[in-house]
C-alpha positions as CSV (number, residue, x, y, z in Angstrom):
1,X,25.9,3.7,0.5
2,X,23.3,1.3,-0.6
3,X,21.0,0.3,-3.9
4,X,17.8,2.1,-4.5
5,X,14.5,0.9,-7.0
6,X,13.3,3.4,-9.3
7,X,10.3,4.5,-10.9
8,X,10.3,1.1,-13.6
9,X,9.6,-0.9,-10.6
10,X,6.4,1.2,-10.3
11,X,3.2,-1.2,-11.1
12,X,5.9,-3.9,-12.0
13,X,7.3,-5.7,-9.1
14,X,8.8,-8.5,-10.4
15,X,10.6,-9.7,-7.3
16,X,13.4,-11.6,-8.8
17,X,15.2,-9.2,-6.7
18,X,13.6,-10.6,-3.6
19,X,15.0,-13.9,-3.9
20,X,18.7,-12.8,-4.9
21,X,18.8,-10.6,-1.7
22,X,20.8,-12.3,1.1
23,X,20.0,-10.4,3.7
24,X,16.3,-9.9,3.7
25,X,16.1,-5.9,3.0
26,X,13.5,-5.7,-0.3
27,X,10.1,-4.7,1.1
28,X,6.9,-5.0,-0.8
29,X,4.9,-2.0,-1.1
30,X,1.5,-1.6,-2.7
31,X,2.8,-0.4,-6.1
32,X,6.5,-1.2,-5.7
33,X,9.9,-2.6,-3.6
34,X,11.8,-0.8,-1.6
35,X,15.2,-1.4,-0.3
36,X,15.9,-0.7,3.2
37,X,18.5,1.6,3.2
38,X,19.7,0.9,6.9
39,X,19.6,-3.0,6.0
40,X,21.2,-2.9,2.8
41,X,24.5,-4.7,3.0
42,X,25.9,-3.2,-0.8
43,X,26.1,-6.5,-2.3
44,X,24.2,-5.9,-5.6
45,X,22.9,-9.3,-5.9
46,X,19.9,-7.4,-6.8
47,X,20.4,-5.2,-9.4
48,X,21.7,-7.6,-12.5
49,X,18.1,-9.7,-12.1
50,X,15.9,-7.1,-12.4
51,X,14.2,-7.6,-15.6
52,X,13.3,-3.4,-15.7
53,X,16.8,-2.5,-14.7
54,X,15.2,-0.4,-12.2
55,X,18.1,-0.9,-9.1
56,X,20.9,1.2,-9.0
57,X,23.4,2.0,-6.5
58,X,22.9,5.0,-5.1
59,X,25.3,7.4,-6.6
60,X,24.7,6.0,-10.5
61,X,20.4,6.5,-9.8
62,X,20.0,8.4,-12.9
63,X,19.3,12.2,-12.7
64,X,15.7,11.9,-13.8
65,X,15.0,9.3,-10.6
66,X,17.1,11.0,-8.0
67,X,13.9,11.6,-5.6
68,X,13.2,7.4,-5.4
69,X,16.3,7.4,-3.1
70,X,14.6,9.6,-0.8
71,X,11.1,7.6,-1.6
72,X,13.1,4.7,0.1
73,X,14.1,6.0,3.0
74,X,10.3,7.3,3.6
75,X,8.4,4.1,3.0
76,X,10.2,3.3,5.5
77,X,9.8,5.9,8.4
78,X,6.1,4.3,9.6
79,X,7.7,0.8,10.0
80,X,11.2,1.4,11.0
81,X,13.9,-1.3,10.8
82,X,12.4,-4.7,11.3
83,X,15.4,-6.9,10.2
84,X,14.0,-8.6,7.1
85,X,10.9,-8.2,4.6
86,X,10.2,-11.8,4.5
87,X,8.0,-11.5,8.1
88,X,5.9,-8.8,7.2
89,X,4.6,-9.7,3.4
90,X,3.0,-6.6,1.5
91,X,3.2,-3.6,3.1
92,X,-0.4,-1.5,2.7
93,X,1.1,1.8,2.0
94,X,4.0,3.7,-0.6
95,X,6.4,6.4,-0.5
96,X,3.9,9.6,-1.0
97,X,5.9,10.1,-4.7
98,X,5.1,6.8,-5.2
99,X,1.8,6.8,-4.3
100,X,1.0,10.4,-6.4
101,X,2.2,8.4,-9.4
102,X,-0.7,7.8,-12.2
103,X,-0.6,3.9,-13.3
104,X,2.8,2.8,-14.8
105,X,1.6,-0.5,-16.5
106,X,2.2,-0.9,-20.1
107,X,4.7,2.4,-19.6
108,X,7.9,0.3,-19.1
């Protein structure tokens, strides 16, 4: 199992999340984070400081956000597993559901 961002992290990206992460696994995408699902260690240090309460483990991801799981584990299928987000900074690319997405701001 492991904690997935949802769609209120879309144009947001607040990070806080980043810095709470022990292990590195929050990667920066152009219009949201991702967590690495193979990196992931279940801790939940992220989820209680996202301001948009937009991390959720996995099986609680509410019905209407289901398909942001899978938009995790895509993002990541170009880069693979590179054992922490911290070396590799904003990533130039989002999941395709992601990426379809009109702009969020203002909508959260």
């Amino acid at each position: 199992m492991t904690y997935v961002i949802a769609e209120p992290c879309v144009d947001v990206k607040d990070k806080a999340c980043i810095e709470e992460c022990p292990v590195d696994c929050i990667y920066e995408g152009e219009r949201m984070l991702y967590i690495h699902p193979d990196e992931c260690v279940d801790c939940g240090a992220c989820e209680p400081v996202c301001p948009v309460e937009a991390i959720f483990y996995e099986d609680d991801v509410k019905e209407e956000w289901r398909e942001y799981y899978n938009a995790n584990v895509v993002f990541f299928d170009e880069i693979g597993s590179p054992g922490g987000a911290s070396k590799l900074g904003l990533i130039k690319h989002d999941a395709p559901l992601v990426a379809a997405l009109p702009p969020q701001e203002g909508e959260h």
